[in-house]
C-alpha positions as CSV (number, residue, x, y, z in Angstrom):
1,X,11.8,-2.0,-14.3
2,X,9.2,-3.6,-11.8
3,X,11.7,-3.3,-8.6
4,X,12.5,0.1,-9.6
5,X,8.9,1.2,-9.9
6,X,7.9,-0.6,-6.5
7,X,11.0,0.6,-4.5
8,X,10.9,3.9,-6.2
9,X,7.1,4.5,-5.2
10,X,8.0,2.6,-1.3
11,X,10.4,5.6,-1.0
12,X,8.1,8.2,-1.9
13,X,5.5,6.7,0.7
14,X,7.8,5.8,3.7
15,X,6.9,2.3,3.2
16,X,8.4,-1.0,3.0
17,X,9.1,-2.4,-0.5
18,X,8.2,-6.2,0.3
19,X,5.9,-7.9,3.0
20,X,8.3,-8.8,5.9
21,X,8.9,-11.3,8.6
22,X,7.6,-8.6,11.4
23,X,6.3,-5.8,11.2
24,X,5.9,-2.6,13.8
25,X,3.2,-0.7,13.0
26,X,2.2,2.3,12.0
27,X,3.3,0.7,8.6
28,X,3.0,0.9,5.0
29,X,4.2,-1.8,2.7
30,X,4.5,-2.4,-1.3
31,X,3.4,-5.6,-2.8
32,X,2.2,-6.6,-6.0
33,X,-1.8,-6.5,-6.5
34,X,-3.8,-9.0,-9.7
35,X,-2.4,-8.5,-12.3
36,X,0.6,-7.6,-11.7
37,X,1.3,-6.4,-15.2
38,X,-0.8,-5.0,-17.6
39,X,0.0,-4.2,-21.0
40,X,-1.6,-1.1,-22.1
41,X,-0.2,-0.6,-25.9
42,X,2.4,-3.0,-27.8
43,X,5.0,-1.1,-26.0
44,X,3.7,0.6,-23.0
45,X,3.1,-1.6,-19.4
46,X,1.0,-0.6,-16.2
47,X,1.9,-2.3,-13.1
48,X,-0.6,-2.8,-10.2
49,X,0.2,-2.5,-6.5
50,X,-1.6,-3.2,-3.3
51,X,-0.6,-0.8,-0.2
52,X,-1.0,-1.9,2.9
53,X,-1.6,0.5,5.5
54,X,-1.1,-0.6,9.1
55,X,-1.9,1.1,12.2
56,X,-0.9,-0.2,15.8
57,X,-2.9,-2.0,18.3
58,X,-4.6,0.6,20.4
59,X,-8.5,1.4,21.3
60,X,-10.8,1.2,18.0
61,X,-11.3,5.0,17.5
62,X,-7.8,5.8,17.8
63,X,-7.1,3.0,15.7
64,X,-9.6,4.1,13.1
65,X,-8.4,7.8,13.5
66,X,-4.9,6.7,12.4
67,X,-5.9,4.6,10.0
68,X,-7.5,7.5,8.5
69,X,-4.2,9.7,8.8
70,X,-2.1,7.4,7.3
71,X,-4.5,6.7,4.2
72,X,-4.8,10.6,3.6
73,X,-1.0,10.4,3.9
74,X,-0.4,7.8,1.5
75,X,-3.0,9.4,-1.1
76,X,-1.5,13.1,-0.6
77,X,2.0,11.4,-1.7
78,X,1.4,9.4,-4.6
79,X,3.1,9.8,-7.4
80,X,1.5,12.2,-10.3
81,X,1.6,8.8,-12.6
82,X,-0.4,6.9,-10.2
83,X,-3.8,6.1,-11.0
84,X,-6.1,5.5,-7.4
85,X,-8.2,2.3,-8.0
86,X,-9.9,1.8,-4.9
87,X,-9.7,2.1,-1.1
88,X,-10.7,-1.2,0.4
89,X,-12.6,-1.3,3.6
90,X,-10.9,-1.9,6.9
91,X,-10.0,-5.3,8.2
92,X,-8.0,-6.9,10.9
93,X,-4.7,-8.2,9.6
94,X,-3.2,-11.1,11.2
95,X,0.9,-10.8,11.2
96,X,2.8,-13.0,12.7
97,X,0.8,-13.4,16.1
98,X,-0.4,-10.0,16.4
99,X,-3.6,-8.7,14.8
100,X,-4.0,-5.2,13.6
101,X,-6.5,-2.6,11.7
102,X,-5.1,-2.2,8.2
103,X,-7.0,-1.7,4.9
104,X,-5.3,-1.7,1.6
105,X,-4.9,1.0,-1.0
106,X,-5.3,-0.4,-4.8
107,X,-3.1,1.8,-7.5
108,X,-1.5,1.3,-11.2
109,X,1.2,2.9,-12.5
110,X,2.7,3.1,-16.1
111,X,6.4,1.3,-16.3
């Protein structure tokens, strides 16, 4: 149910499921935000993701423009069960020797 939910809302993002080794921005990747899992009723669960949007290394307000792009891309193709939590501010991601503007996009969605 969780890897279904995360690989299922990866595809309908273009993103990456999992944090890899490397990574070649512009990229978006799936990982699992705090707490993970929620329960909402006896039955029902919510699980909580952290998208990671990634732009490549280029001057700062072309870097800031994409960044921009791909967070009104990411938010235009959420899924309808998706609930938006928060946008978090910009911040330079260090990834395997290479630093990068990202920010991170905090939803929940019902499993």
């Amino acid at each position: 149910m969780l890897k279904e939910s995360r690989k299922e809302l990866a595809e309908l993002l273009g993103a990456i499921p999992f944090l890899p080794e490397r990574i070649n921005p512009p990229v978006t990747l799936i990982s699992p935000a705090y707490p993970y899992v929620v329960i909402e009723t006896s039955t029902d669960y919510v699980a909580n993701y952290a998208i990671t949007v990634v732009v490549a290394r280029q001057e700062s307000e072309l870097a800031n423009d994409a960044l921009d792009d791909q967070i009104e891309y990411v938010l235009d193709h959420l899924p309808s069960d998706a609930t938006l939590n928060d946008v978090e501010v910009p911040f330079l991601l260090e990834w395997n020797n290479g630093t990068y503007l990202a920010t991170k996009i905090n939803i929940e969605r019902p499993l």
